[in-house]
N, C-alpha and C positions, 0 to 999 in steps of 0.2 A: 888143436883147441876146439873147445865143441859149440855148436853156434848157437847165437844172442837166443836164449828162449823167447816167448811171445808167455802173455800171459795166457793160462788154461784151465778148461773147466776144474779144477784141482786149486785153481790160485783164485783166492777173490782179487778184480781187480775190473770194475763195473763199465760197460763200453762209454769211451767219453762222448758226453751229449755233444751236439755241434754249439759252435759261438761260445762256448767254454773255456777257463784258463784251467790248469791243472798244478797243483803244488803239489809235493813228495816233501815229508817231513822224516828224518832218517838221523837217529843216533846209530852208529856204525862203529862197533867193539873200537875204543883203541886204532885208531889208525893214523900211527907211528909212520917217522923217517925210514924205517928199517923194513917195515912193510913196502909203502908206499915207493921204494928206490929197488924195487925188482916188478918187473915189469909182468911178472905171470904170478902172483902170489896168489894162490887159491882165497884166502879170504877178500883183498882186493876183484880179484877177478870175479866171483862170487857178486858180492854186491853191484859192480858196475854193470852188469848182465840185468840184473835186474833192474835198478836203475835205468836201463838203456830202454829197456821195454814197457818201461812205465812211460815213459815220453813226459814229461815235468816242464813244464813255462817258467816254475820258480823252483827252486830245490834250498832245502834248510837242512845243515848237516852237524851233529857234535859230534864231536871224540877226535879231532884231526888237531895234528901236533901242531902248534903254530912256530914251524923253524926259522928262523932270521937267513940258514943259507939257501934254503931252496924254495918254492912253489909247492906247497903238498899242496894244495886244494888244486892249484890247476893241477896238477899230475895227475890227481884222482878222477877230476873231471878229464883229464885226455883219458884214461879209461874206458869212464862211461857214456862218453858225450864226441864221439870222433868226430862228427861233423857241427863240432862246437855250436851247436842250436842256444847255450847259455853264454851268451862270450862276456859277459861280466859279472864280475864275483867278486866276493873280498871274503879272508880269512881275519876274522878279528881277535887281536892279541885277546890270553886270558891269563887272571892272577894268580894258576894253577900251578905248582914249582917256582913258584919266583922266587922265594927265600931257600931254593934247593943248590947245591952244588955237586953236581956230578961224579966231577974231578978229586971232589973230596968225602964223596959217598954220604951227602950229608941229604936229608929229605926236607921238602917244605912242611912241617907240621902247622900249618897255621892253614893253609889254602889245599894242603895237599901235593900231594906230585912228587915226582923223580925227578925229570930234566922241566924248566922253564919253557911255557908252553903250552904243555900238555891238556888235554882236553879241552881246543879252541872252538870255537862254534866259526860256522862258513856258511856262506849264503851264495848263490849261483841263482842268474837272469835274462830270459831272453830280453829283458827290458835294461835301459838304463838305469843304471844307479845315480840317480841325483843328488843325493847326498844323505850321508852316514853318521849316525850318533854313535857313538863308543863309551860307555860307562863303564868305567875299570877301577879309579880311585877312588871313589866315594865311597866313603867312612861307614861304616854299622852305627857310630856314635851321630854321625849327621843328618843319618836318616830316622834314628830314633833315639834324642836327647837324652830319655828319663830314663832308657833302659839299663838294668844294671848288671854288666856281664863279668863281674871280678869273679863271679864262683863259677866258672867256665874256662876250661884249661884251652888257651887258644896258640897252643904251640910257642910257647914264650913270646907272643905279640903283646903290646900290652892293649889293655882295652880299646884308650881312645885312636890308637893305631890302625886295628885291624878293618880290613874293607869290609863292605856290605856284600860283595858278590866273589866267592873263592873263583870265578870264570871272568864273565863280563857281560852287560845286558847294551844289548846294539838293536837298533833302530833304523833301518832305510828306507827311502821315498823314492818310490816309483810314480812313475806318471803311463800310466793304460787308459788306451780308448780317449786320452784327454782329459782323464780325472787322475785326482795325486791316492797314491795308496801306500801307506805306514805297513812296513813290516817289522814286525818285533821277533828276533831272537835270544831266545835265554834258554840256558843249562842250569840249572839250578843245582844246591849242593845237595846230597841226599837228605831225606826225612827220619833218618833211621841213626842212632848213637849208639848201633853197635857193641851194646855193652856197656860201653864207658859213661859212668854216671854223671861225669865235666864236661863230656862233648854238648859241643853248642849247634851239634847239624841239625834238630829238630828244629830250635826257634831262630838257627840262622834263613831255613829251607822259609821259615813263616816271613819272613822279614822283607827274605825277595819276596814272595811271592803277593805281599803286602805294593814293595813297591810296585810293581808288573800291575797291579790292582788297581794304585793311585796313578799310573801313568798312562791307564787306555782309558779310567773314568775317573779321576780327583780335580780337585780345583788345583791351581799354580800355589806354591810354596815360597816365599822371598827369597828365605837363606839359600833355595835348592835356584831360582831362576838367577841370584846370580853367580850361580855355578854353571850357567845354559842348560840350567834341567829344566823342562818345562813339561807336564801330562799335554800330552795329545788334545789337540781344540776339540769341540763337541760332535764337530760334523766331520770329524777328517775317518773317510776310512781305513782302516787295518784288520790286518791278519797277524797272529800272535801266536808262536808256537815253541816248542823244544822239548825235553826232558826236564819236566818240575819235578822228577823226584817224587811223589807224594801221591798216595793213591789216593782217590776222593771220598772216601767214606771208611776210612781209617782213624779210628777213635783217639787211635795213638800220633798222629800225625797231626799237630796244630794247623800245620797248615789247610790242612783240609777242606775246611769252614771256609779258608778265603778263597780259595777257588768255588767254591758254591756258589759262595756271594755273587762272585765276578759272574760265576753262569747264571745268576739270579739277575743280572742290572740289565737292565732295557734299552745298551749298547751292544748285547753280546749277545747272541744265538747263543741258544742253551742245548745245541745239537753235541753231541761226542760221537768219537771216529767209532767206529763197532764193525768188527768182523762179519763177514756176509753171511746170513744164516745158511744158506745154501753147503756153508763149507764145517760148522757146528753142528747140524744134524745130529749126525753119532758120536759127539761130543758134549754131551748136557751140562757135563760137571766145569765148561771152562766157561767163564763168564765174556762175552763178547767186545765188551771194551777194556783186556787185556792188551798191554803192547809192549811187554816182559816177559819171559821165564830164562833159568838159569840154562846156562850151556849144554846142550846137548839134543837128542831125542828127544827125552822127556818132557812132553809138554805139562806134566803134572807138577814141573819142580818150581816151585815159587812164582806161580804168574799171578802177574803185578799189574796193575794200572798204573803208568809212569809217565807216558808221554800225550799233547796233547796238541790242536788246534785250535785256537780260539778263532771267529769269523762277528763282524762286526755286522749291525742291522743293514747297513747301506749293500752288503753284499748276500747273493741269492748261493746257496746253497744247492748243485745237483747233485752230488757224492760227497760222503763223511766217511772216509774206511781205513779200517785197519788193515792192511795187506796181510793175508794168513793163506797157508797151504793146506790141503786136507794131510795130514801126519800119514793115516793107513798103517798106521803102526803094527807091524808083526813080532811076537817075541818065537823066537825058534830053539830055546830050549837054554838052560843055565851049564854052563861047562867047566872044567879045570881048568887055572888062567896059562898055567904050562902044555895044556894038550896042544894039539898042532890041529888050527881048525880052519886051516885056508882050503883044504878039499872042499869043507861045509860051504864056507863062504862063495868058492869058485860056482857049486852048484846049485846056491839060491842067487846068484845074479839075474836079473832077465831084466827087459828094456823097461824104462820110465821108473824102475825102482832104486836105492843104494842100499848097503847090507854093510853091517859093522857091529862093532865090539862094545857091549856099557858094560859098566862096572856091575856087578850082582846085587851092590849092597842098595841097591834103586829096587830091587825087587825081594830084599830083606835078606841076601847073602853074600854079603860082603869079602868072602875066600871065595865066589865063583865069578864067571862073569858070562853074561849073556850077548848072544847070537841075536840081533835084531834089526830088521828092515824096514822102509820108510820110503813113502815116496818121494819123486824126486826133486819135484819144487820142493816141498817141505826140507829135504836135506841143504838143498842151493840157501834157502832162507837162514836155516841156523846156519850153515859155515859162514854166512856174509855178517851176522851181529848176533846180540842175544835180545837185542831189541828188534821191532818191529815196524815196518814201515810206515807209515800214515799217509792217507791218499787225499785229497781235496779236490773235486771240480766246484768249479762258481763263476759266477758272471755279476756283472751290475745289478743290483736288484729294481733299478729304473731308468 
């Protein structure tokens, strides 16, 4: 096994100030029972290595299964956290598969998902967790009365049925240095319908992200307080993070607008995470507060604005960053996918680099396939997600 990397001039990942806290925000592909119950899986091992080197006082994670028979989140965290520096966490169930069956191959169209589960949001602290909000049941109809969602195919749910959140939006309070601190995590459901002219994932994605809105700055609501929902009091600090889905200045993305809002309100630092120039240089065309693209080398393939950090005025701001590797991208030539090209490959290895196979049709030839090298954080980073990590140092601002 090869040992824990340390971040490198090649990896943004800015030295932490002293008297600092450090949060790592991480949507992490998918990570399933099936992964997580082999103890060397390259994509688990992958991210835990990094993880481990980022050294996190708070960690916020989507994509982990939330199984009824076993611990994924602690399992993950024994990964990357041996000497358990986070010893309490909670995996918070989400509404993603709940109307799936397995055993009868049947899928949740309404929330999504294969198995029950799926895509749970988890939080991990060196702090105590004092106590935890779960919003899992609450209605789309309850958070928004007038709306009228009959001509939205919502997987045979019927309207006044369906949740507001296809995951679940959680809330914990910690208490640091003697002051209480709100941590909000939410997965939101994509911004994007895919085609399908009934899907309700654009103005469902607006809805959360409406609630998320009203609950770091709205007034209290009756119907919703005596449900125990109440927005956050004026003065309580929080931090607010996950995968909204929705890039911010996306025309097409209603939600959009409400995340501006929210980095426009005079609760909320209007800073975003942004990759360290240092590592963009000889990358002009990728825009710095990416924390998406699709799988693989190619950093040119759909990079997205998806995930994000919110930080409240009570808290000071030393790092905002996107964790990113410099790529160093080499293409070594288009080939026959039947040739036999492990010679090549054996004699473009050499140390701190990896060397592999894309498909051609990335570089407009879809019958060949290309020889290409990468450095080596940059490879560690995509095997570990297709998402990208988020770094936050911050302290008390008084």
């Amino acid at each position: 096994m090869e040992p824990r990397p340390l971040p490198s001039p090649s990896m943004s990942a800015s030295q932490r100030p002293a008297d600092s806290l450090r949060l790592v925000h991480w949507n992490i592909k998918e990570l399933d029972t099936l992964k997580l119950s082999q103890p060397e899986h390259l994509q688990v091992q992958a991210a835990a290595d990094i993880l481990q080197a980022l050294g996190a006082d708070l960690f916020s994670i989507n994509e982990v299964h939330h199984d009824p028979t076993r611990d994924n989140l602690g399992a993950f965290l024994g990964h990357c956290d041996p000497q358990k520096t986070l010893p309490y966490y909670r995996l918070s169930p989400s509404n993603t598969g709940l109307r799936s069956d397995p055993t009868r191959q049947i899928l949740d169209r309404s929330n999504f998902g294969f198995f029950p589960g799926q895509y749970a949001t988890g939080f991990a602290s060196r702090f105590p967790l004092e106590k935890t909000l779960e919003i899992q049941k609450l209605r789309w109809k309850e958070w928004e009365p007038n709306i009228d969602l009959t001509s939205f195919n919502l997987g045979g749910v019927h309207p006044d049925e369906i949740e507001l959140f296809d995951k679940s939006f959680t809330v914990h309070w910690l208490t640091i240095e003697g002051r209480s601190l709100a941590v909000v995590c939410l997965h939101t459901v994509p911004a994007f319908n895919f085609g399908q002219d009934k899907s309700p994932n654009a103005q469902r994605n607006r809805a959360q992200l409406e609630f998320l809105r009203w609950f770091l700055t709205g007034e209290p609501r009756p119907h919703l307080t005596a449900q125990g929902i109440e927005p956050l009091p004026q003065d309580q600090a929080f931090l607010a993070m996950g995968d909204f889905n929705c890039p911010l200045r996306d025309k097409n993305c209603p939600g959009g607008p409400v995340l501006q809002s929210l980095l426009a309100d005079p609760r909320v630092d209007p800073q975003l995470a942004r990759i360290a120039p240092t590592i963009l240089w000889d990358l002009p065309r990728l825009d710095p507060t990416i924390t998406f693209f699709a799988d693989g080398w190619d950093y040119n393939r759909l990079p997205t604005e998806l995930d994000y950090v919110l930080v409240s005025r009570e808290l000071k701001i030393h790092n905002l960053e996107v964790i990113f590797a410099n790529p160093d991208r080499r293409i070594h030539g288009l080939y026959d996918p039947d040739s036999d090209l492990t010679p090549l490959l054996e004699a473009l290895a050499e140390p701190g680099r990896k060397v592999g196979l894309q498909r051609g049709i990335s570089f407009g030839r879809a019958d060949q396939v290309a020889v290409v090298s990468v450095g080596k954080d940059f490879a560690r980073l995509r095997l570990a997600s297709d998402h990208l990590p988020l770094l936050l140092d911050f302290s008390w601002q008084y």
